[in-house]
KEZAVEX-13396 format. One line per 5 residues: for each residue x, y, z of N, C-alpha, C. Coordinates in pm, 1 decimal, always signed. Layout:
X,Y,Z,X,Y,Z,X,Y,Z ~ ...;
# end
This chain:
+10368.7,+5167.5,+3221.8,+10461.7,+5129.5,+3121.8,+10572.7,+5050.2,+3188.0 ~ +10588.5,+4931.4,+3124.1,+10670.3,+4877.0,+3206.2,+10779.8,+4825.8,+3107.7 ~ +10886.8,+4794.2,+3133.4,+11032.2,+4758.1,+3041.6,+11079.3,+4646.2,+3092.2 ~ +11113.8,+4524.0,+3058.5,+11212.8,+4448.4,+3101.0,+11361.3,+4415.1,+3013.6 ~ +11433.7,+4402.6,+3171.2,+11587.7,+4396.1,+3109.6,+11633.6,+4334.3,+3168.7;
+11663.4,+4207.7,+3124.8,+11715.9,+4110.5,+3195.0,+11659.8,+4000.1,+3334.3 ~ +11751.2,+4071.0,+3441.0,+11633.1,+4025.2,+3533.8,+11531.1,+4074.2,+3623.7 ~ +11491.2,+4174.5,+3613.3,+11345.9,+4239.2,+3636.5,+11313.4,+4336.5,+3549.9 ~ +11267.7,+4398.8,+3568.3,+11091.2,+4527.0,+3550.2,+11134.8,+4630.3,+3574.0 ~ +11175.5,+4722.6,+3511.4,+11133.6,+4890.9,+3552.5,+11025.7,+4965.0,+3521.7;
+10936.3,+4985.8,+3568.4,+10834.2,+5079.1,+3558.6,+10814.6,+5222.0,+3581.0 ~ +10774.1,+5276.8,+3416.5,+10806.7,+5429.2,+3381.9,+10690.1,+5483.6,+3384.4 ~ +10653.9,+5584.9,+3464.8,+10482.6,+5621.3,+3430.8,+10503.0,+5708.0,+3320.5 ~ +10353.0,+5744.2,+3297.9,+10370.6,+5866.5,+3149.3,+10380.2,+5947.3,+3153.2 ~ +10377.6,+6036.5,+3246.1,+10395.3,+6130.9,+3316.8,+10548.7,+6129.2,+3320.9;
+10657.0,+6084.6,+3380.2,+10815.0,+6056.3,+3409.0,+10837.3,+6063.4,+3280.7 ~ +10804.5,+5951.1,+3171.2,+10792.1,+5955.0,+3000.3,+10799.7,+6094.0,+2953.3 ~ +10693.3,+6132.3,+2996.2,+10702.8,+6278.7,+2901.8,+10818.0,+6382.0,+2950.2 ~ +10814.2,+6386.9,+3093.4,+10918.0,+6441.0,+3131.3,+11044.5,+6409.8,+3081.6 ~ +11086.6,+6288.1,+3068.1,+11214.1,+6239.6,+2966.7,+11238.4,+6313.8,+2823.1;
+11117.9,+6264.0,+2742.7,+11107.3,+6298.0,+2633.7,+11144.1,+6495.8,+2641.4 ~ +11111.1,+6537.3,+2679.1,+11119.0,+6708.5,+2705.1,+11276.9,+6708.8,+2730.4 ~ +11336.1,+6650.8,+2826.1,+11443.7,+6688.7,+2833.4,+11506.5,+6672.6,+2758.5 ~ +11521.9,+6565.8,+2696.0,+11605.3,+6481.6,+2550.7,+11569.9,+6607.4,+2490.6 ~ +11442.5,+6622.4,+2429.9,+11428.4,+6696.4,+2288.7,+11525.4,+6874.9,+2335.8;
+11462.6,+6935.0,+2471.9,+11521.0,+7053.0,+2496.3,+11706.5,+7021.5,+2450.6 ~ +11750.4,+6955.1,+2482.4,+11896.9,+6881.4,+2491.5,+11989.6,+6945.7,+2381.6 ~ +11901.1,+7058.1,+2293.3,+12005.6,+7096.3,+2157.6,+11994.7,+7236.5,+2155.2 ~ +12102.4,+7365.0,+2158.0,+12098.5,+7445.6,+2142.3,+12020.0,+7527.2,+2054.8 ~ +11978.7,+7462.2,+1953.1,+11901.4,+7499.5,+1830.2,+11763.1,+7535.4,+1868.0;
+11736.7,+7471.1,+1915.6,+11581.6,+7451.9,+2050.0,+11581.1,+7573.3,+2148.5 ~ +11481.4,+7660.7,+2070.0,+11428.9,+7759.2,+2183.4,+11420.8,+7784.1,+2297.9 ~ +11295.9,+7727.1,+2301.7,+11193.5,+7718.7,+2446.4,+11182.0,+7570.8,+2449.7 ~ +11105.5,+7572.5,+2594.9,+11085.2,+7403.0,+2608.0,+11004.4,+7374.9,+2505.5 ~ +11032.8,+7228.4,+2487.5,+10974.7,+7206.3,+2391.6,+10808.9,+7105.9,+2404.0;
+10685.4,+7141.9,+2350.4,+10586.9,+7104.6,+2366.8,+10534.9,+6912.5,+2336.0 ~ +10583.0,+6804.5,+2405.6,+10556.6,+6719.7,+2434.8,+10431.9,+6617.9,+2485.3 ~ +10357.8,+6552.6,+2374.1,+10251.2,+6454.9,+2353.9,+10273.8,+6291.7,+2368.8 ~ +10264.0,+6198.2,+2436.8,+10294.5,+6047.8,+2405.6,+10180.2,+5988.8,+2439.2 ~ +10208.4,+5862.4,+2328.3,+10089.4,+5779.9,+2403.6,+10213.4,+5623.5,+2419.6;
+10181.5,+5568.4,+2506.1,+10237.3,+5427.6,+2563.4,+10151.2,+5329.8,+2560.8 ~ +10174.0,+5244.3,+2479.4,+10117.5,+5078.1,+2519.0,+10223.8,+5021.9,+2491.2 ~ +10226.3,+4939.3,+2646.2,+10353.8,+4852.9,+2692.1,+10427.4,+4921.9,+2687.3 ~ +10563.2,+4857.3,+2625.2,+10715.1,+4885.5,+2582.8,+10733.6,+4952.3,+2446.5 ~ +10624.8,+5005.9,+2396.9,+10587.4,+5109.4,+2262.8,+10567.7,+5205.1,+2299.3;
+10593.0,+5355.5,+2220.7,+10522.9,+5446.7,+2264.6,+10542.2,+5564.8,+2109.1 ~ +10500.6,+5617.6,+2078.7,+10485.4,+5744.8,+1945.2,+10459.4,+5880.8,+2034.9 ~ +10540.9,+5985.3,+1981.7,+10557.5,+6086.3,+2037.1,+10545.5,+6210.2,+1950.0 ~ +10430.9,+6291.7,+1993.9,+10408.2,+6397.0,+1934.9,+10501.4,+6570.9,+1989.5 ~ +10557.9,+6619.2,+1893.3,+10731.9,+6733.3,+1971.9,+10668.8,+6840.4,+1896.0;
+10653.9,+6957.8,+1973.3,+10625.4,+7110.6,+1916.2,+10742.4,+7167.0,+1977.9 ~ +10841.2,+7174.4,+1886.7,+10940.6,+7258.2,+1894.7,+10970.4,+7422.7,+1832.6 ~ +11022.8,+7477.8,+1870.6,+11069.3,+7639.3,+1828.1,+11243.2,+7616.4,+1811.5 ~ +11248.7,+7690.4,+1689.1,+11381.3,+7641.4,+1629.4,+11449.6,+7819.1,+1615.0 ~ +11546.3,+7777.3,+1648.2,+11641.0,+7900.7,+1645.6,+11715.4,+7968.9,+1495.2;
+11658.2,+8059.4,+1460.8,+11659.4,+8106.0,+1311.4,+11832.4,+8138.8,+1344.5 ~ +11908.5,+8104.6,+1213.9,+11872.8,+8041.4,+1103.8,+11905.5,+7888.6,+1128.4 ~ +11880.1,+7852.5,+1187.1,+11958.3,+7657.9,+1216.8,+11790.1,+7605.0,+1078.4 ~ +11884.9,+7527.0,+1039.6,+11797.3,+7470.2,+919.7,+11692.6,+7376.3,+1018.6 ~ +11615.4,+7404.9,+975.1,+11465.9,+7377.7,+971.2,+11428.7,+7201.1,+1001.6;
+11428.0,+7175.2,+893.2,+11478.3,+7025.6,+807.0,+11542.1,+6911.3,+911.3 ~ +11673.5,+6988.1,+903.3,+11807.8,+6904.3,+985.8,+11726.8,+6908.8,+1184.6 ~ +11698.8,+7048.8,+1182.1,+11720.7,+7019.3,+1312.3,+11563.9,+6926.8,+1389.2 ~ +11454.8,+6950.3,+1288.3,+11365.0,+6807.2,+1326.0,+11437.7,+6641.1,+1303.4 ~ +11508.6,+6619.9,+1202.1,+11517.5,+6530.7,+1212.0,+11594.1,+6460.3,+1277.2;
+11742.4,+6506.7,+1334.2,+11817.8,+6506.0,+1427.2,+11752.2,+6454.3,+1563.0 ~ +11618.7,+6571.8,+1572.4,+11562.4,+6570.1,+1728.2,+11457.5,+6428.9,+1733.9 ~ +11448.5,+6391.5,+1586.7,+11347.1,+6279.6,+1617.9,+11462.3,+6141.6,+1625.0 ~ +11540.7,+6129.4,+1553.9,+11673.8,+6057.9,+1530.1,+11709.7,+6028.2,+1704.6 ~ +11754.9,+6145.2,+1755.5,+11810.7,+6122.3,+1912.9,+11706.6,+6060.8,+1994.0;
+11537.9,+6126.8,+2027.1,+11406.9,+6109.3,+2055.9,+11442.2,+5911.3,+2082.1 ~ +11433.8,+5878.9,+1917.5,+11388.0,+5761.8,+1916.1,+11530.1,+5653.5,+2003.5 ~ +11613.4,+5725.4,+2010.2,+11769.7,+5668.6,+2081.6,+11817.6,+5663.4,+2201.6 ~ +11801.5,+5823.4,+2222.7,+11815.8,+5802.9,+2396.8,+11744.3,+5773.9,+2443.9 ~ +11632.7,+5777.0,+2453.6,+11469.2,+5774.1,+2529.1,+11482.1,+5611.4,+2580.8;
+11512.8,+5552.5,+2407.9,+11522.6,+5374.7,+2458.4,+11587.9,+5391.7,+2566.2 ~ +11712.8,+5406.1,+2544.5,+11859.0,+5406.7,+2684.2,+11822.8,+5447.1,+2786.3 ~ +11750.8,+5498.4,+2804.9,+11710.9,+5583.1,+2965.6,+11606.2,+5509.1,+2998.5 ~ +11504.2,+5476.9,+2936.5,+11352.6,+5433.6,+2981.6,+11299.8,+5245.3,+2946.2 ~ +11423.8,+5225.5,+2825.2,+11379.0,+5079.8,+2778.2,+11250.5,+5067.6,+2691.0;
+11205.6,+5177.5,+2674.8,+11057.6,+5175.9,+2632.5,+11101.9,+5234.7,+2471.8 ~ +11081.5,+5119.7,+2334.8,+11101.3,+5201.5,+2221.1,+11008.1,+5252.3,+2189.7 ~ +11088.4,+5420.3,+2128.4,+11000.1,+5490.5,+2062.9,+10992.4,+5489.1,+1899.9 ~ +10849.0,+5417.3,+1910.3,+10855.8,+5384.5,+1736.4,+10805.6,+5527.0,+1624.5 ~ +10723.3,+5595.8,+1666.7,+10693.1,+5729.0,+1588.3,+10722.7,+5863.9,+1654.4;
+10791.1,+5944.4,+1627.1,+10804.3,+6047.9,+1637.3,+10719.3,+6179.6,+1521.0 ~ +10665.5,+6244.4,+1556.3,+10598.6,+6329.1,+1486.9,+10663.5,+6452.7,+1501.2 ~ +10695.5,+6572.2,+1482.9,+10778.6,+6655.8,+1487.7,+10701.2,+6846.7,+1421.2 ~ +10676.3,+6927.1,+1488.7,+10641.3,+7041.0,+1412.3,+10673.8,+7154.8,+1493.4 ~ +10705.3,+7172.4,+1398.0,+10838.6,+7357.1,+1420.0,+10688.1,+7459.9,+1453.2;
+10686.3,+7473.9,+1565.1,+10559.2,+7567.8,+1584.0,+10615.2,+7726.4,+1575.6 ~ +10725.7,+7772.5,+1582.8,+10793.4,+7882.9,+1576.1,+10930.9,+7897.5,+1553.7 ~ +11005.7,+7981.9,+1493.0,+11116.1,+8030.4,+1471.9,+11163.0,+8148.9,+1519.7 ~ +11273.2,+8154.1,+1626.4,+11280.2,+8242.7,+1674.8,+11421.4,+8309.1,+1646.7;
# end
């Protein structure tokens, strides 16, 4: 996966990617456990599949969409690589 900005190339493997993505998403108190992280990358694209555990009672709702909202924001900022789909499922409530 590679990004350009300006005047060269940073190159992100998918592996580093996913690792990003995990930290971002862990990044909210509301958020359990780590959270379970899927991507696929072509080029400077990438869609991201998030199995999160949500901390009862934090609304449900709000706190996926928030996490896909930030997902698709910081991830750019850190990696250059946009994330165009986020997929999102509350695998537990704890």
């Amino acid at each position: 996966m590679t990004a350009t900005a300006g005047h060269g190339a940073t190159a992100v493997s998918e592996r580093t990617f996913v690792k990003i993505v995990t930290e971002v998403a862990a990044d909210d108190d509301r958020v359990a456990e780590r959270p379970q992280v899927a991507a696929s990358i072509s080029g400077a694209i990438a869609t991201v599949r998030l199995g999160i555990a949500v901390r009862y009672p934090a609304p449900v709702r709000q706190v996926a969409a928030e996490a896909r909202e930030r997902l698709m924001s910081r991830v750019r900022d850190l990696t250059g690589i946009t994330v165009e789909n986020v997929d999102v499922d509350i695998v537990r409530l704890v």
